[in-house]
C-alpha positions as CSV (number, residue, x, y, z in Angstrom):
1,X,-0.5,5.3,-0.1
2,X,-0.7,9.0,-0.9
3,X,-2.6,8.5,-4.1
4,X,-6.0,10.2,-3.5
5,X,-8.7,7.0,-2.4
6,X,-10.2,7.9,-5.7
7,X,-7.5,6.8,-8.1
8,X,-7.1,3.8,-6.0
9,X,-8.8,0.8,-8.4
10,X,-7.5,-2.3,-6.2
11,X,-9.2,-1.8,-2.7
12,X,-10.4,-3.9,-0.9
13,X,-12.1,-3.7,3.1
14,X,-12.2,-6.7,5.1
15,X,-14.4,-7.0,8.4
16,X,-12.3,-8.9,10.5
17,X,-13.0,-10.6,14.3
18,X,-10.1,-10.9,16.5
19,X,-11.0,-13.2,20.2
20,X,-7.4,-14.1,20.7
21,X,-5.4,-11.3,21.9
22,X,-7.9,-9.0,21.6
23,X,-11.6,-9.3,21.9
24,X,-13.5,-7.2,19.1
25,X,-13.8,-6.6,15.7
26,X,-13.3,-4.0,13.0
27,X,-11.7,-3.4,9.2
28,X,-9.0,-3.9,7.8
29,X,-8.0,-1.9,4.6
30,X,-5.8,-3.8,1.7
31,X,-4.6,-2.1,-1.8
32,X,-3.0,-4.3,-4.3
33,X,-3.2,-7.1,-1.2
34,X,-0.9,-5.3,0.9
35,X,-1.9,-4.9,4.3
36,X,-2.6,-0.6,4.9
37,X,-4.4,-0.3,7.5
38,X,-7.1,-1.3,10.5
39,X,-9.4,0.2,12.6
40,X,-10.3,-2.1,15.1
41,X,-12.9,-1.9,18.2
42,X,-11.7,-3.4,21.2
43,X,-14.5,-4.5,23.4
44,X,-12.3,-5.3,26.5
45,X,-10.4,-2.3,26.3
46,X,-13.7,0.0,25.5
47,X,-11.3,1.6,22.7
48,X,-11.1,2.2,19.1
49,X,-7.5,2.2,17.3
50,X,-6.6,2.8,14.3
51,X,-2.9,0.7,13.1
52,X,-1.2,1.9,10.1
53,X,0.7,-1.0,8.3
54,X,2.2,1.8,6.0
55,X,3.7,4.8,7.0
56,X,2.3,7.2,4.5
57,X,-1.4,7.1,4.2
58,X,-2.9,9.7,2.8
59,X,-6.1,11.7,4.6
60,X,-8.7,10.8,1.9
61,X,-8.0,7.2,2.3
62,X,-7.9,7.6,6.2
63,X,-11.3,9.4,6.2
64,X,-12.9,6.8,3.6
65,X,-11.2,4.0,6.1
66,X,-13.3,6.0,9.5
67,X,-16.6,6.2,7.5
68,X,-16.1,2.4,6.5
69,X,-15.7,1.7,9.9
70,X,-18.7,3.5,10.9
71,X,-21.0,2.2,8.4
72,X,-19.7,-1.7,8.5
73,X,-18.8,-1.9,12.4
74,X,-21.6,-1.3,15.3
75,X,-20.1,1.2,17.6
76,X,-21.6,-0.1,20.8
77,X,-19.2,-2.1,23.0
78,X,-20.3,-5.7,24.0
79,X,-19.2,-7.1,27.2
């Protein structure tokens, strides 16, 4: 994924719950349905991760991915 975010036609952002292994929520990134990566807040953990399914991703995407995340995703923890 190292083609500027721009030039990327077939994105598409997914807010995703998780209450099994982990407990929170966040986004998940897929381009061309593949999988690229997720930022997830983990309420149990008080954490926020970010998983890369791919191992190139470029900085543009990564950046558009955090501000996604920080629109779309409250950042307050729940208990």
């Amino acid at each position: 994924m190292n083609r500027p975010a721009a030039d990327i036609a077939n994105k598409k952002w997914v807010v995703a719950s998780d209450v099994r292994n982990r407990d929170g929520i966040g986004i998940e990134l897929y381009v061309d349905e593949t999988l690229v990566l997720e930022i997830f807040r983990d309420d149990t953990k008080m954490t926020r991760e970010v998983t890369l399914h791919k191992q190139e991703v470029s900085l543009e995407l990564l950046e558009e991915a955090i501000a996604t995340f920080k629109k779309e995703i409250p950042q307050d923890f729940l208990d």
